[in-house]
DSSP file (Angstrom, degrees, kcal/mol; ACC not computed):
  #  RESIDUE AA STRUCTURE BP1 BP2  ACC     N-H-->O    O-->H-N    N-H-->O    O-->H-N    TCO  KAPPA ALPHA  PHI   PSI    X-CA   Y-CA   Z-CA
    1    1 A X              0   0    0      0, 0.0     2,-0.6     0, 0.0   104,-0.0   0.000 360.0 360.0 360.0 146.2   55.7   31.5    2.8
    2    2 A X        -     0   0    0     19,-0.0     2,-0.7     2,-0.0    21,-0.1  -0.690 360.0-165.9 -93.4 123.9   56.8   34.9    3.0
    3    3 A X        -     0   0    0     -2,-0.6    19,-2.0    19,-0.2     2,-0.5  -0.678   6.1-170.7-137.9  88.1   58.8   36.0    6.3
    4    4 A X        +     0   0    0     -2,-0.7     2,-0.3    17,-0.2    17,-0.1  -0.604  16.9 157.0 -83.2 123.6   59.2   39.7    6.7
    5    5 A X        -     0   0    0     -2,-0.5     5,-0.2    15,-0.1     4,-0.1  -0.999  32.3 -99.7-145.3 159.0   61.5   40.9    9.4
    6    6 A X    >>  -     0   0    0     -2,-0.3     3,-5.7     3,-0.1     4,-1.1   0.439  50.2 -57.6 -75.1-170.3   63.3   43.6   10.1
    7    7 A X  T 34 S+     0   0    0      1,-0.3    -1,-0.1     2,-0.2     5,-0.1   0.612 122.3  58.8 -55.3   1.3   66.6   45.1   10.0
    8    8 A X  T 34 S+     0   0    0      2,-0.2    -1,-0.3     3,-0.1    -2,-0.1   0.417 102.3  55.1-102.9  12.4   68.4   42.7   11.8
    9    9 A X  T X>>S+     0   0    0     -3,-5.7     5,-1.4    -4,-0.1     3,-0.8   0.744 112.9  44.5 -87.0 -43.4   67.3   40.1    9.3
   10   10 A X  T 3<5S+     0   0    0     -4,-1.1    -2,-0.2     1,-0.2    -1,-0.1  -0.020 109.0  57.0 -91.7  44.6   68.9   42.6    6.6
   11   11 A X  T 345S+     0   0    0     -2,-0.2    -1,-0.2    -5,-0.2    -3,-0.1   0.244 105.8  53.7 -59.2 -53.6   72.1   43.1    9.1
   12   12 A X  T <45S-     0   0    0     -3,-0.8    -2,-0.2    -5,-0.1    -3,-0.1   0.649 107.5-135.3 -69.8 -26.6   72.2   39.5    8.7
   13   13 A X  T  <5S+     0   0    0     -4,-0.6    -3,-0.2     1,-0.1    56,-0.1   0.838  75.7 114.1  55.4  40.1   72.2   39.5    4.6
   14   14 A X      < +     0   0    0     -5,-1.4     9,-1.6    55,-0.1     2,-0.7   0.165  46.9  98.7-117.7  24.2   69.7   36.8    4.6
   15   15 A X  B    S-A   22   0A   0     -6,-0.3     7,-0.2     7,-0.2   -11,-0.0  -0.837  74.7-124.7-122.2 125.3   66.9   39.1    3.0
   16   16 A X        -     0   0    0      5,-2.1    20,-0.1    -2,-0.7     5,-0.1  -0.345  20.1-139.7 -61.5 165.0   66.1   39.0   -1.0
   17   17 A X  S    S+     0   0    0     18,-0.2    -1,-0.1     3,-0.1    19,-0.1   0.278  88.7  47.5-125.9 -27.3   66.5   42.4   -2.0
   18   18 A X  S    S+     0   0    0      1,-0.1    18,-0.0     3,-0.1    -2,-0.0   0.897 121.7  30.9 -67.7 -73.9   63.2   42.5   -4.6
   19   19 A X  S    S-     0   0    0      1,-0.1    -2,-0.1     2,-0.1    -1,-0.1   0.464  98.4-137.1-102.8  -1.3   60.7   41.1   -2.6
   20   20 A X        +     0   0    0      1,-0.3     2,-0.2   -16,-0.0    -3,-0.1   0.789  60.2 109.2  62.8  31.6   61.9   42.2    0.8
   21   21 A X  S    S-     0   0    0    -17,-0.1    -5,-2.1    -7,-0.1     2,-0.8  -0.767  81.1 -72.5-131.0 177.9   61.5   39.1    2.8
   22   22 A X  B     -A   15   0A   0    -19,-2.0    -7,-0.2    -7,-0.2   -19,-0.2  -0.600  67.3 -85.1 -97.5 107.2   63.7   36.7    4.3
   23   23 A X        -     0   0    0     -9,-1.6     2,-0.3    -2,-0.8    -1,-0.2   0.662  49.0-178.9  36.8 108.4   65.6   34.2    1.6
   24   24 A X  S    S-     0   0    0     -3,-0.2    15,-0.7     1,-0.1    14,-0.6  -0.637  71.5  -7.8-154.3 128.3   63.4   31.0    0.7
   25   25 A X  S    S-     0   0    0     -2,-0.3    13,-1.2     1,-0.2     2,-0.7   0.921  93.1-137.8  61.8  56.7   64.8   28.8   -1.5
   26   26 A X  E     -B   37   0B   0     11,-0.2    37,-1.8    37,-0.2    11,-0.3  -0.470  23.4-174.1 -42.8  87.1   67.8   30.8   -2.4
   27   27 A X  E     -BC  36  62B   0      9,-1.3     9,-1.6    -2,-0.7     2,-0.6  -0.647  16.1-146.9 -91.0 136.0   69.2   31.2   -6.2
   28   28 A X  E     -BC  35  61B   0     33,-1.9     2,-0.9     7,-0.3    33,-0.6  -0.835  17.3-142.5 -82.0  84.3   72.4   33.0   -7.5
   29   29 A X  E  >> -BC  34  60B   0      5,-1.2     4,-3.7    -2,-0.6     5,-0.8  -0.295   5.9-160.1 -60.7 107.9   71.9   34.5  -11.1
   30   30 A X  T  45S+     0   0    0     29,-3.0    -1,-0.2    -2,-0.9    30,-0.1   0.951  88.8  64.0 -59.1 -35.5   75.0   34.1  -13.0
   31   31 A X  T  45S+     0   0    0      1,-0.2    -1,-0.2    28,-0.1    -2,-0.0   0.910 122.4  13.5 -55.1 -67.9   73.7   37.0  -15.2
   32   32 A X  T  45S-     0   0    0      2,-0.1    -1,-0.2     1,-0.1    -2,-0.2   0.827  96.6-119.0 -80.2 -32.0   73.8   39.5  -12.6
   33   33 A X  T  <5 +     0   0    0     -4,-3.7     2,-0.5     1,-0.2    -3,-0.1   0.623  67.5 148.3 110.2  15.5   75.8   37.9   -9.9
   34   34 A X  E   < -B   29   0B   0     -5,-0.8    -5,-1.2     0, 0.0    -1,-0.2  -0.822  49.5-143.3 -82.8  82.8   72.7   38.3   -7.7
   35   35 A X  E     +B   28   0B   0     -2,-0.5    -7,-0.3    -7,-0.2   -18,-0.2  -0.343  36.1 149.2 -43.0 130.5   71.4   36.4   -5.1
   36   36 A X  E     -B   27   0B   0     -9,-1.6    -9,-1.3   -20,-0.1     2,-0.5  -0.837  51.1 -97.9-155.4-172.8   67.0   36.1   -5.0
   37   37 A X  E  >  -B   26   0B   0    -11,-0.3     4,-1.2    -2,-0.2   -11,-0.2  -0.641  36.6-118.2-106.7 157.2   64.6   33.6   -3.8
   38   38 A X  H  > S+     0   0    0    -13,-1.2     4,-1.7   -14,-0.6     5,-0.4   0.917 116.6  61.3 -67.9 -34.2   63.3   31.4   -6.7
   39   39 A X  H  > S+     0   0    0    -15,-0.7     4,-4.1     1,-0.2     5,-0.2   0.936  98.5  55.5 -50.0 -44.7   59.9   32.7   -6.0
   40   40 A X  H  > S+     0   0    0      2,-0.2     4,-1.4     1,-0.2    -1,-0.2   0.837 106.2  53.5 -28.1 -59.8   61.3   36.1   -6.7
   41   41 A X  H  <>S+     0   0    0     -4,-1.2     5,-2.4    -3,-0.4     6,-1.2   0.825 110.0  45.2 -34.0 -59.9   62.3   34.6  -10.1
   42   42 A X  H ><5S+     0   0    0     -4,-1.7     3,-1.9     1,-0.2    -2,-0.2   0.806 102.7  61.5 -71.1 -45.1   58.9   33.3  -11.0
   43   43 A X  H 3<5S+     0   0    0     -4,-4.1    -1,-0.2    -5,-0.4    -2,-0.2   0.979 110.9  42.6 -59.4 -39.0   57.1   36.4  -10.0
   44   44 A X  T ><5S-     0   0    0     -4,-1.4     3,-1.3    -5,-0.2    -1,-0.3   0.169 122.9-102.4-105.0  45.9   59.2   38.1  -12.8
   45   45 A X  T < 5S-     0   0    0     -3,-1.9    -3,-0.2     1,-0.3    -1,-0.1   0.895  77.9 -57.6  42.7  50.0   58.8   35.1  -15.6
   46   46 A X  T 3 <S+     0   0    0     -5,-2.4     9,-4.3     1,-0.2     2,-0.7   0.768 105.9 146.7  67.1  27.8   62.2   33.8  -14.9
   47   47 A X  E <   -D   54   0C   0     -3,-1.3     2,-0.9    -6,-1.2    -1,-0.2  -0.840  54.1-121.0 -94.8 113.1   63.3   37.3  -15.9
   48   48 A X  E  >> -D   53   0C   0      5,-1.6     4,-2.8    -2,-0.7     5,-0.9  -0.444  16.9-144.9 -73.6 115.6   66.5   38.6  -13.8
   49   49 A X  T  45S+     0   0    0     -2,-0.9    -1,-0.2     2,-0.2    -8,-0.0   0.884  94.9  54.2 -33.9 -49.7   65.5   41.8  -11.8
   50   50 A X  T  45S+     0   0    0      1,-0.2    -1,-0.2   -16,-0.1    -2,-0.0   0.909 131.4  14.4 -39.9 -69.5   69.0   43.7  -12.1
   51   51 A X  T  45S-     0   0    0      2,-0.1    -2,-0.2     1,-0.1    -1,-0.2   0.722  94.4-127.2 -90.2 -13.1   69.0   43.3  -16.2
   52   52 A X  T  <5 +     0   0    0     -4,-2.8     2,-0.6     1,-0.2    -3,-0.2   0.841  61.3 148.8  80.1  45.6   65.2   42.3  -16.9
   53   53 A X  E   < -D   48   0C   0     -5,-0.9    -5,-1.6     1,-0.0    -1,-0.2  -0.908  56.6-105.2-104.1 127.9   66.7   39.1  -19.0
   54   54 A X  E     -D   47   0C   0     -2,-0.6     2,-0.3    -7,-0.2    -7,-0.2   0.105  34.8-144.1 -34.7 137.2   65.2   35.8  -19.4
   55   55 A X        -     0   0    0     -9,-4.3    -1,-0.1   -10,-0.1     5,-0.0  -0.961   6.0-147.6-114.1 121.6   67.2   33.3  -17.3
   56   56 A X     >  -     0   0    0     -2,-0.3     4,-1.3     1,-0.1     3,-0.3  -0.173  36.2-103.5 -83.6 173.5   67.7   29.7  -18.7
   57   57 A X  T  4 S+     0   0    0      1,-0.3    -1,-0.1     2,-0.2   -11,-0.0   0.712 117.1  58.6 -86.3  -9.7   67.8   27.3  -16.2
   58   58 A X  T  4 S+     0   0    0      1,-0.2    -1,-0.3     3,-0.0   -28,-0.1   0.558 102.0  59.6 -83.8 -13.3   71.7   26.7  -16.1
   59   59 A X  T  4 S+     0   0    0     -3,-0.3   -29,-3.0     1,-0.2     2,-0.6   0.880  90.6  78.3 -88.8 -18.2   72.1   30.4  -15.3
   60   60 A X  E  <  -C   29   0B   0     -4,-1.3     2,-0.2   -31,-0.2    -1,-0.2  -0.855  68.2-168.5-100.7 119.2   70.0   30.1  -12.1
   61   61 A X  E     -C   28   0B   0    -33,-0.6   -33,-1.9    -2,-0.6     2,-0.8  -0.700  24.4-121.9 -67.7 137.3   72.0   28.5   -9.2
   62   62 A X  E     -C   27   0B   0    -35,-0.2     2,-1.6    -2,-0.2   -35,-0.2  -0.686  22.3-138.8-109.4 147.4   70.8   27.4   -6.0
   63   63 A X     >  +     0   0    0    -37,-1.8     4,-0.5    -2,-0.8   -37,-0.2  -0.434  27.5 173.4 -66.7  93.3   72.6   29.3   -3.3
   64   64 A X  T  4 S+     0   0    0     -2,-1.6     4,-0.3     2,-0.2    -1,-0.2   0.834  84.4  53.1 -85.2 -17.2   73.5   26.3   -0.4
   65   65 A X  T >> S+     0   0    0      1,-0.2     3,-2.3     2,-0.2     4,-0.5   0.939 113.8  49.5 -74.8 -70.3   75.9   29.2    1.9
   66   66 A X  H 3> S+     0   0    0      1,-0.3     4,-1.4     2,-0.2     5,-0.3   0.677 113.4  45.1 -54.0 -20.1   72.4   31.6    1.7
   67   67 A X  H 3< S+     0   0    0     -4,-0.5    -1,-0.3     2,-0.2    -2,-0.2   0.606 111.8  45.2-114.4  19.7   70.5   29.0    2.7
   68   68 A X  H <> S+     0   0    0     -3,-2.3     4,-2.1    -4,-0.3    -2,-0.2   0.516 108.8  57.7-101.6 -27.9   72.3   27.9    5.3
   69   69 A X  H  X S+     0   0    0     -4,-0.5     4,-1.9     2,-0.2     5,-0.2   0.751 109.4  49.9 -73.0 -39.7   72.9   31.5    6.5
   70   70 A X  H  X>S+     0   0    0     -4,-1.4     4,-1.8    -5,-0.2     5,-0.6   0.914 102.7  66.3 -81.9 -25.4   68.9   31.6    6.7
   71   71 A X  H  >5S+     0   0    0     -5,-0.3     4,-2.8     1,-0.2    -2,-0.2   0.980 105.8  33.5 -26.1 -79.9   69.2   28.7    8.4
   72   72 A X  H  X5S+     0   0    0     -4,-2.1     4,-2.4     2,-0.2    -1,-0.2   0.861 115.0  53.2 -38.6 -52.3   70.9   30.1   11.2
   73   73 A X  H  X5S+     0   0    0     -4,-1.9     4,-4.3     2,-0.2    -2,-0.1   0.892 109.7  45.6 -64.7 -49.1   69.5   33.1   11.4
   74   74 A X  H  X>S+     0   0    0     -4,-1.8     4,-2.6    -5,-0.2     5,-0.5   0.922 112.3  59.8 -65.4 -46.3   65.9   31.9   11.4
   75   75 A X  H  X<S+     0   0    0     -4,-2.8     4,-2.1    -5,-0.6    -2,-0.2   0.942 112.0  39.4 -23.9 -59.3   67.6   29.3   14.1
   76   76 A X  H  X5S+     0   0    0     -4,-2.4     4,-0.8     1,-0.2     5,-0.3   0.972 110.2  61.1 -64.1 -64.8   68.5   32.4   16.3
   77   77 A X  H  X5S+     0   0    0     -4,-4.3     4,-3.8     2,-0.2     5,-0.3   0.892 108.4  33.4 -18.8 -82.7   65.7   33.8   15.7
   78   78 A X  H  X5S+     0   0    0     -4,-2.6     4,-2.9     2,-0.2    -2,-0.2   0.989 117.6  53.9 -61.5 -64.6   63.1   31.1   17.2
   79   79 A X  H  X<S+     0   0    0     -4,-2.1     4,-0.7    -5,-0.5     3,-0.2   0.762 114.5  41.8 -60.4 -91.4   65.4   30.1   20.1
   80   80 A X  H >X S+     0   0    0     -4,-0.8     4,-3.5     2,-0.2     3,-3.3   0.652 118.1  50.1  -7.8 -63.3   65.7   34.2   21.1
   81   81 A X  H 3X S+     0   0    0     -4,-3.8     4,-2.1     1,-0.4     5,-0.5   0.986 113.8  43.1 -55.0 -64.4   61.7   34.4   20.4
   82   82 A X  H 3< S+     0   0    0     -4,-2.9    -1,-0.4    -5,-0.3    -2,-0.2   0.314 106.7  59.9 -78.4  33.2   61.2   31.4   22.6
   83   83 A X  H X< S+     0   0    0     -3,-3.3     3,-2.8    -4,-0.7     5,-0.2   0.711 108.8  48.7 -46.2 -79.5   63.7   32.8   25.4
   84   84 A X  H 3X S+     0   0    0     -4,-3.5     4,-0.6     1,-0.3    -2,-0.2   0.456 112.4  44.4 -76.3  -7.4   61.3   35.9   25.6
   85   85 A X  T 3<>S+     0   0    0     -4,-2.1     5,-1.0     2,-0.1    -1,-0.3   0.612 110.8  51.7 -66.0 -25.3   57.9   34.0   25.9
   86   86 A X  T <45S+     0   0    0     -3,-2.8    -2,-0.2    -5,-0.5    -1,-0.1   0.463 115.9  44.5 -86.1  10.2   59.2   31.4   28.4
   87   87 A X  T  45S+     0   0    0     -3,-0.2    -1,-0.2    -4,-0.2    -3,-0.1   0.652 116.6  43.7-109.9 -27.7   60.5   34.7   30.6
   88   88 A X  T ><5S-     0   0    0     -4,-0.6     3,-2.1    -5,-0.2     4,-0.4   0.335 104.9-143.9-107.8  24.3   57.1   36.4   29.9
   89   89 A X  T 3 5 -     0   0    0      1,-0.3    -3,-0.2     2,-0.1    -4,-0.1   0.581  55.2 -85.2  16.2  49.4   55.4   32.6   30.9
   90   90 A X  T 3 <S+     0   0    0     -5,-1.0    -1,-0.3     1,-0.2    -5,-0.1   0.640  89.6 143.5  47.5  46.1   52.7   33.5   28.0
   91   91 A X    <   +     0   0    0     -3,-2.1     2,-0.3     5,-0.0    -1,-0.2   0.496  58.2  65.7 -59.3 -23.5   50.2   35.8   30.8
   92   92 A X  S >> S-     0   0    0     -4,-0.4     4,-1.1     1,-0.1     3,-0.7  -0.944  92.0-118.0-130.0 154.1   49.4   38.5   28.1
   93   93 A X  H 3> S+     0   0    0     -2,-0.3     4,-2.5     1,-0.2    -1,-0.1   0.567 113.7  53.3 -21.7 -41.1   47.3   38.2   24.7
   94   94 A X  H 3> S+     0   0    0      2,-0.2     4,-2.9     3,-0.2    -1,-0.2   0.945  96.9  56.8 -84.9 -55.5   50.6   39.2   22.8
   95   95 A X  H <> S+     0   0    0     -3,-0.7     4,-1.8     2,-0.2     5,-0.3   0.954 117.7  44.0 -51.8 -67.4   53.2   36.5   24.2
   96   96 A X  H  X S+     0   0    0     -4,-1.1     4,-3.2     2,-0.2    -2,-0.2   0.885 106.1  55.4 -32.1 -66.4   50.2   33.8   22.7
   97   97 A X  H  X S+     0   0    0     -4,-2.5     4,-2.3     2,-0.2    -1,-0.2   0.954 111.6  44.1 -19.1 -76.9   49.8   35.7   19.6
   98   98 A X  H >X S+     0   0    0     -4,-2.9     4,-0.9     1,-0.3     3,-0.6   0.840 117.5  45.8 -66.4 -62.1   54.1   35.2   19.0
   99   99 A X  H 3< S+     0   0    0     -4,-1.8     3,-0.3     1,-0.2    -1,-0.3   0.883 107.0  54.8 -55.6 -52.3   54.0   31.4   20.0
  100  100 A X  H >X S+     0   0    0     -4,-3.2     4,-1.2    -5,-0.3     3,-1.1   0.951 116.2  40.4 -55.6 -51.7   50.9   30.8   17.9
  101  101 A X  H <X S+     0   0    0     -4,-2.3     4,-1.9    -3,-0.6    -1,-0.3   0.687 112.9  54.2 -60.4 -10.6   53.3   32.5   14.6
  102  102 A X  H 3< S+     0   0    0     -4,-0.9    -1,-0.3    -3,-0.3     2,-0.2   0.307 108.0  46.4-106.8  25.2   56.5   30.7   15.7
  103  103 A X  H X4 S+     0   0    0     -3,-1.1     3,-0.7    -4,-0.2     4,-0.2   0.271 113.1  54.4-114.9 -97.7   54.5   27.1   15.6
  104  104 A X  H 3< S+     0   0    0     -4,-1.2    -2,-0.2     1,-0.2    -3,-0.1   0.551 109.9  45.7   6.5 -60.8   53.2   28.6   12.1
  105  105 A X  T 3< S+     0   0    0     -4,-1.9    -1,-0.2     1,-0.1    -3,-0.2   0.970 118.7  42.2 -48.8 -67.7   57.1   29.2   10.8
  106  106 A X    <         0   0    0     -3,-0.7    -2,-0.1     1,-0.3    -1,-0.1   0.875 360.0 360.0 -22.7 -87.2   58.1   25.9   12.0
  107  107 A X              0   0    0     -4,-0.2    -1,-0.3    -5,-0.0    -2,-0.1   0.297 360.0 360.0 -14.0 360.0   55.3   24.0   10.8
């Protein structure tokens, strides 16, 4: 699933840099030295974006600090989110809306 957020996700350095969403399944290409989500990978036929070269499967690493850093973040994330809906005790159309996506993330 794809999970765009904004600059304080890329504050955070937990956001692939191609596809502009937040880390999932994080790999380190020894060719470029490059962090991307494996999906990332796949979209470009296991081609690394920096140099556009095939990557064999011993050059793609999977990143366990990045995905432990989206870990967190996404952590922070949902406890903040669900802060500000139990303060706004889900009265308006919008507050629903954001509970209804943050059971979605989870899920």
């Amino acid at each position: 699933m794809s999970r765009k957020y904004g600059s304080d996700a890329e504050k955070c350095g937990v956001v692939d840099s191609i596809s502009e969403c937040v880390f999932s399944d994080p790999v380190f290409s020894s060719k470029s030295g490059h962090t991307f989500s494996r999906s990332t990978l796949v979209q470009n036929n296991m081609n690394d974006p920096v140099f556009r070269e095939r990557l064999t499967d011993d050059m793609v690493i999977p990143n366990r600090n990045k995905a432990g850093e989206v870990e967190q973040y996404l952590d922070r994330r949902l406890k903040d989110d669900i802060s500000t809906l139990e303060r706004s005790n889900l009265r308006d159309h919008d507050s629903c809306t954001k509970l209804l996506s943050l059971v979605a993330m989870v899920a």
